[in-house]
N, C-alpha and C positions, 0 to 999 in steps of 0.2 A: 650749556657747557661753554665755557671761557675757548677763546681763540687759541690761545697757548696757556699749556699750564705748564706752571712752573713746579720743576720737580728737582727736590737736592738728593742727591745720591753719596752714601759712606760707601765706598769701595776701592779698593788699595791696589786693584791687578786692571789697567790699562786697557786691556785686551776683552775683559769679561764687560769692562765697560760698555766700550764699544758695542759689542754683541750683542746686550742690553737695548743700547740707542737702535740698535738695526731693529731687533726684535718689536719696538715700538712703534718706527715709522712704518714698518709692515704692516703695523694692523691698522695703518693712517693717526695716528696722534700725532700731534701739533703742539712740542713741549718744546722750551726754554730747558736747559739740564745743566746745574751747577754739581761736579764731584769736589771733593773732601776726603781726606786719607787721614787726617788727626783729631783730634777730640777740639783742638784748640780753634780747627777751621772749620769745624761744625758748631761750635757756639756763637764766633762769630757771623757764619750764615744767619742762626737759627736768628740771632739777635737783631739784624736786620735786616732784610725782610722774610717772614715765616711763608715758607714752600706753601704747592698744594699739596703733595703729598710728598715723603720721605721714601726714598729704596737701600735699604741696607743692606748690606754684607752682613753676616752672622759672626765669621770671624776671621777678625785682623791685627795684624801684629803687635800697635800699639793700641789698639782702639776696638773694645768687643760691641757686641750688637746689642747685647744686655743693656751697657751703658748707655748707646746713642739712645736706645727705647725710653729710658728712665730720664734722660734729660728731656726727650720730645714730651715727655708726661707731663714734666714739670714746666716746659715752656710754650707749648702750643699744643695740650691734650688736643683740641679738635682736628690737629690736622694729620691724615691717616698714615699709618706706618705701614710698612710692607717688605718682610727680611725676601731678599732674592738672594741663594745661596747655594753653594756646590752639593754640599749635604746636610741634614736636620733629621737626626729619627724623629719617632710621630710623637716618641713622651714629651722632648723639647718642642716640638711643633705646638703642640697642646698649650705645655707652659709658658709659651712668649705670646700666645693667645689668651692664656688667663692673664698676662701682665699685661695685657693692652692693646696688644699690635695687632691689625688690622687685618691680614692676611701672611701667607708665606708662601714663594714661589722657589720651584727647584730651577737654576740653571741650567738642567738638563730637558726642563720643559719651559723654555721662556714664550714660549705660544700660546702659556696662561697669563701672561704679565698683563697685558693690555687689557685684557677682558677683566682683571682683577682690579687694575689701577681705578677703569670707569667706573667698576660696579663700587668701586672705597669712595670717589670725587661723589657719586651720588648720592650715594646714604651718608656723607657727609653734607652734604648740601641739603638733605632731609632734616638732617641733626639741627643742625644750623637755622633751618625754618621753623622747627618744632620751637627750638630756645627762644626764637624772635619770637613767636606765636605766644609763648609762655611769658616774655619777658613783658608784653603789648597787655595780656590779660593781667599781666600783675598791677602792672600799672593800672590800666580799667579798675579792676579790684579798689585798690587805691582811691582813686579819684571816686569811685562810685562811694570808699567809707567816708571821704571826708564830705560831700557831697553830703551822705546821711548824718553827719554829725553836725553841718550847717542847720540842716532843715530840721533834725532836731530841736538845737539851740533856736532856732526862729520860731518853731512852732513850741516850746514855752516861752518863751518871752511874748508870743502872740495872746498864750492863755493869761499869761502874769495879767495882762493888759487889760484885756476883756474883762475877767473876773475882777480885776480893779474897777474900771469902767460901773460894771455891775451892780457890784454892791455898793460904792458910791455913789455912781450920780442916778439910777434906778433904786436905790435903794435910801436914800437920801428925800426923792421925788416921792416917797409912797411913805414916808415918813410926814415931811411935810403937810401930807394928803391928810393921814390920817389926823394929824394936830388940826386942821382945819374942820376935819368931818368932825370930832369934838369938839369946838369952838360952836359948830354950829347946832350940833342937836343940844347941846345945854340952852340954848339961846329961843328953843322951841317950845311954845305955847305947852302948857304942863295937858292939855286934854288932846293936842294931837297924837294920839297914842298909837296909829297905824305912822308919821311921821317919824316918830323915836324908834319904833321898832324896826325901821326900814334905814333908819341911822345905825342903829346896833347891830343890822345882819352883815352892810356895807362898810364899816370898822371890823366887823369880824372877818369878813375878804381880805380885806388890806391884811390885815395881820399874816393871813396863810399865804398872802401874795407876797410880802418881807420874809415871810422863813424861805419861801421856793427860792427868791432870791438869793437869798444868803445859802440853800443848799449848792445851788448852781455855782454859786462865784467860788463857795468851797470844792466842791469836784473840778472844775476848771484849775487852780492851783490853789490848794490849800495852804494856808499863812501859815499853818502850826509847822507845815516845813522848812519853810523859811527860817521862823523864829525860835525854833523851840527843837529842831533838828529831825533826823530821820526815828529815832527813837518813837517822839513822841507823836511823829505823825503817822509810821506803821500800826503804831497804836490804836490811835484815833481812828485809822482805818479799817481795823481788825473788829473796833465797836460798830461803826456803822456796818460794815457787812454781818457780824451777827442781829443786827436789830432787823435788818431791811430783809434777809433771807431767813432767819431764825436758824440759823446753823451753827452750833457751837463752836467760837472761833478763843482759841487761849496761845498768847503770846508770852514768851520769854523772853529774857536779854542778859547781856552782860559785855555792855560795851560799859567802858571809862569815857568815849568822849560819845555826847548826846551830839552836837553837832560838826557834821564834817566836810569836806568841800562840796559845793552848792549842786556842781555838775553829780559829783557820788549821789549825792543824795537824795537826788531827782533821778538817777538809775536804777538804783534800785526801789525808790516808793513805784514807781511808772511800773518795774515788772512784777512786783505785787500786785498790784493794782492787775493786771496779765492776768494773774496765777490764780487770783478770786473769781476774775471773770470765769475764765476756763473751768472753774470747780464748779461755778452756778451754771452752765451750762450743759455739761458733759459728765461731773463725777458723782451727783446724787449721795452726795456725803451729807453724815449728822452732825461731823469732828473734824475740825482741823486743826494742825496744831504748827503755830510759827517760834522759829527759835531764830536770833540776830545774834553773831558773837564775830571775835575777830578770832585767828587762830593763825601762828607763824606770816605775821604780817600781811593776812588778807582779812577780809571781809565776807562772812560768808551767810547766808539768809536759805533756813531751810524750811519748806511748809509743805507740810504730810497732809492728806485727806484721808478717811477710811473707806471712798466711795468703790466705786466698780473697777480701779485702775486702768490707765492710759493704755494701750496697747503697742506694740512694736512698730507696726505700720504708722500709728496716727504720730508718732514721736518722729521721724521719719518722712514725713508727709512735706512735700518743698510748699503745699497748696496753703500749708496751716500759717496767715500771716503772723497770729499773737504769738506762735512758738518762734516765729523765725524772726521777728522783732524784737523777744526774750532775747535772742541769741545776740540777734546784732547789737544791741543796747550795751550787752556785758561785754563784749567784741572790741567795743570800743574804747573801753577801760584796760584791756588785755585781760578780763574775764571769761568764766564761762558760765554756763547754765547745763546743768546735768540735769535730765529726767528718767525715771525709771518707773514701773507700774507691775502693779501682780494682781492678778484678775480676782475681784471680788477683796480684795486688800487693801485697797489705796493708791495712790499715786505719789511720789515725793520731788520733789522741786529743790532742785539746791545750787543756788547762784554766788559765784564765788569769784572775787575783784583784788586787785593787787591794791592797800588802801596807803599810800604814798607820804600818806600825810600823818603815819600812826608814827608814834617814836618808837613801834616794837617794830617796824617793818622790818629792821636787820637784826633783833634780835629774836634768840629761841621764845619762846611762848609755852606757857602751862599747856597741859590739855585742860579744855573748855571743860568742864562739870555737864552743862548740857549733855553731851555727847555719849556721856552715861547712862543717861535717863532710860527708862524702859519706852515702849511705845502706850503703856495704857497707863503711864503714871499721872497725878494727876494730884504731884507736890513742885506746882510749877509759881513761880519769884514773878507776881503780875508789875503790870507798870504803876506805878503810884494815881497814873487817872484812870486805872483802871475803876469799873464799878463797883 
């Protein structure tokens, strides 16, 4: 508790003041006490410097208590009001407690004033720390997304790197390898025939050893998103996870622009790339179905499974990093990621980004024709590389 607090007082009657002040140093407070009798001399109070707390009169001749309350709302809500007054029935008592004010004491018992005043200075100094405590984690908040959106950006530009790296100067190296291992079983005696065939199995390594490389450098960052945009690289990835899982994967679209900004388009392939993992893991589907469209200037990626569905808990779950990664990825953008699940049904994913850079972003938008489709239709607009 402060040494002196400082307390302004609206009260018009001299006398009640006084008795007021007495009533305080009785119960030992140690206040500073500026009174005010007009509206004029409580703005200029309020304006420099805002009380610990306010004690008003209810009502005064030029100046009611309604008012001083409504102006203290407007210029320093946190600091506590407190009508002391000759008389207040309980419905007015009530209502200047749903308009704000802090407490109300009868003049006729000012023996509750002090005991009132501390118990207001300290749920106000509660107030006060909760906001700092809230204002401290916002900021954490803060700093901990831009922090995540650094380490993001580093860590693709780290894969960009690698995966150049890769298939470059390893891939290059086993190219050369190979040109050399042909150079040299041509160059071999036509009867060493245990010779050539130990040349042809060792050509035939290299070759598998140049695709592993060229898969890895493609998983690490795949160029078709780069070059050829989010379109065509959802695509592309849509074929490899049906080859490599045998799970029927059918993709739709109906965007106008194939490529969008660099950072989009690496958010959203990144939480597909999520949303397949999680299905090979957990949803034991035969069908999934991806639809990409824009709709009233977002972005929005939906992919259905027909597996066992996600459950309430596991959506829910703070433990699940790849859902809380989905999240914070889209979070980032000012998106979200909705998931929903019906047991023995599916699961549905649908991540949905403010896309900044679309010319529709301010204007209205058709409804998507997608959005129509039934769940077992299967008159779906594939991508041109499609197979």
């Amino acid at each position: 508790m402060k040494k002196h607090i400082r307390i302004l007082m609206v009260e018009d009657d001299p006398a009640d003041a006084e008795l007021i002040k007495h009533a305080l140093r009785k119960d030992g407070l140690s206040f500073v006490l500026e009174r005010v009798e007009t509206g004029e001399d409580y703005l200029r109070v309020l304006a420099k410097t805002p009380p610990d707390v306010i004690l008003s009169d209810y009502a005064l001749p030029t100046f009611d208590g309604y008012a001083a309350l409504a102006i203290a709302q407007k210029n320093c809500p946190e600091v506590p009001f407190i009508f002391v007054t000759g008389t207040m029935g309980e419905e007015v008592a009530i209502e200047t407690l749903k308009n704000g004010a802090t407490d109300y004491v009868l003049k006729l018992r000012l023996s509750r004033l002090a005991p009132a005043v501390l118990r207001a200075l300290r749920e106000a100094g509660e107030r006060a720390e909760r906001k700092r405590a809230l204002e401290q984690l916002r900021q954490s908040h803060e700093q901990l997304r831009a922090l995540s959106v650094y380490l993001q950006h580093i860590r693709e530009e780290e894969r960009m790197r690698i995966s150049r790296a890769v298939h470059d100067e390893l891939g290059q190296a086993l190219t050369g390898l190979k040109i050399d291992l042909s150079w040299l079983s041509h160059r071999l005696p036509p009867q060493s025939n245990r010779l050539i065939e130990k040349a042809r199995v060792m050509s035939s390594h290299i070759d598998e050893t140049i695709e592993t490389v060229r898969r890895i450098s493609t998983e690490l960052r795949p160029g078709i998103l780069d070059h050829l945009g989010l379109v065509a690289a959802i695509d592309w990835q849509a074929t490899e996870f049906q080859t490599r899982t045998g799970i029927q994967c059918r993709f739709a679209h109906a965007l106008d622009q194939a490529v969008l900004d660099e950072n989009l388009n690496t958010a959203f392939f990144r939480i597909f790339q999520e949303t397949l993992t999680n299905i090979i893991r957990h949803a034991g589907a035969t069908l999934v179905e991806v639809d990409l469209y824009e709709e009233a200037g977002r972005l929005i990626l939906e992919v259905r499974d027909n597996g066992r569905g996600i459950r309430r808990e596991q959506i829910s779950n703070v433990k699940s990093i790849g859902l809380l990664g989905m999240r914070e990825r889209a979070a980032l953008f000012g998106g979200e990621v909705r998931i929903t699940g019906t047991p023995k049904k599916g699961t549905s994913v649908t991540v949905s980004i403010p896309n900044r850079s679309s010319p529709r972003s301010n204007k209205r938008t058709h409804e998507n024709p997608y959005r129509r489709r039934s769940r077992g239709s299967t008159a779906w607009l594939e991508a041109d590389s499609r197979r």
